[in-house]
C-alpha positions in Angstrom: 131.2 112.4 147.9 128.4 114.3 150.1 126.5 117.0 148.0 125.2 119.7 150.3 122.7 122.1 149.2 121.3 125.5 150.9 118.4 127.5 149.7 118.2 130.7 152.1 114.9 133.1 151.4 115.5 136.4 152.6 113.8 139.3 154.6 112.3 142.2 152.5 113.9 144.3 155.2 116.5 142.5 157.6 116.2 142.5 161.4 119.6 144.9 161.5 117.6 147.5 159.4 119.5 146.7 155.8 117.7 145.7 152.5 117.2 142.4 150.8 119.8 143.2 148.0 122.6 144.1 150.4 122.1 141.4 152.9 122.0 138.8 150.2 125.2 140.2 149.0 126.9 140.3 152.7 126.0 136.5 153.1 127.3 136.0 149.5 130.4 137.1 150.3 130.4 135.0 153.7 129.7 132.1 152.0 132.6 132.2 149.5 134.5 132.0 151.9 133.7 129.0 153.7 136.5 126.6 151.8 139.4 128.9 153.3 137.6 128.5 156.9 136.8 124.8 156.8 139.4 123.1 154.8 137.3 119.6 154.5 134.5 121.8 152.4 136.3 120.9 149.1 133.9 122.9 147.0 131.7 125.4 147.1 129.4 127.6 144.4 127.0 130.1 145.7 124.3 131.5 143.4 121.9 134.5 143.4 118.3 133.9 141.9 117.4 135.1 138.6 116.0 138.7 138.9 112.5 138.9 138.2 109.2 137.7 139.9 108.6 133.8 141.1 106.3 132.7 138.6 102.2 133.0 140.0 101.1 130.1 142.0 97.9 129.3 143.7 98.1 130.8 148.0 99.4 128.5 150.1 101.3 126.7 147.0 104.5 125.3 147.0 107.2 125.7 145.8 109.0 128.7 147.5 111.6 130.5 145.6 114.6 131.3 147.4 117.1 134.2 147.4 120.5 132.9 147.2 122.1 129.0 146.9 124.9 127.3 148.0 126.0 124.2 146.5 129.0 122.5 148.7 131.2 119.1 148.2 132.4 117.0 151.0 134.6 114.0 150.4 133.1 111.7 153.5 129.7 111.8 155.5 132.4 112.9 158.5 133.3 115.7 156.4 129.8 117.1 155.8 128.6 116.5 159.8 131.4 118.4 161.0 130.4 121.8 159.4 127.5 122.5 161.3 129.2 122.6 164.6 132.3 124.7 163.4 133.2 127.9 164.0 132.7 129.4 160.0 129.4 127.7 160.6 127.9 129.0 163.7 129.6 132.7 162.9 127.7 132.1 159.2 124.6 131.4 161.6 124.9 133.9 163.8 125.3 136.6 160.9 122.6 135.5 158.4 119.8 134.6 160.9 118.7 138.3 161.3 117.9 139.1 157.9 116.6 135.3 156.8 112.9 134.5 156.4 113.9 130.5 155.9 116.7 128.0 154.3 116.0 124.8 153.2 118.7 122.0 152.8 119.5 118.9 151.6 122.8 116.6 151.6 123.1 113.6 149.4 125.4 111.1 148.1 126.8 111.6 144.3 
């Protein structure tokens, strides 16, 4: 099985004018819905961070604390490599990007 895992920071303010609270929520609710829209994800969990301030670090420290996590299952390597060209991909892309800062991922075998 491929484990695929998506940390996404988010804007204070998004570039379409909304908050960091509601646009987390918007791409929340996008991502739960990626299984429906791309049958070979075969599981999916999606997380908001813990409220409260990142713990103090030194400028220019890692590591960055992110917003929101998704945490996804693939049976093959095929499986995981055709999700970023899809359609519930790109129009995840194409939504989020405005109101991101960054997203850091990782996949891995388990």
């Amino acid at each position: 099985m491929i484990r695929h895992i998506s940390i996404f920071k988010f804007k204070e303010t998004g570039d379409n004018g909304k908050g960091k609270a509601e646009n987390i929520e918007t791409v929340r609710a996008c991502l739960e819905k990626l299984p429906a829209l791309y049958p070979a994800m075969r599981a999916c969990q999606v997380g908001v961070a813990v409220p409260g301030d990142a713990p103090p670090l030194p400028d220019g420290a890692g590591p960055v604390f992110g917003d929101l996590v998704q945490i996804s299952d693939y049976d093959t390597p095929e499986d995981a490599a055709g999700f970023p060209p899809s359609k519930a991909h790109m129009d995840l892309v194409m939504l989020s990007d405005p109101m991101l800062e960054s997203v850091t991922a990782i996949d891995f075998v388990f």
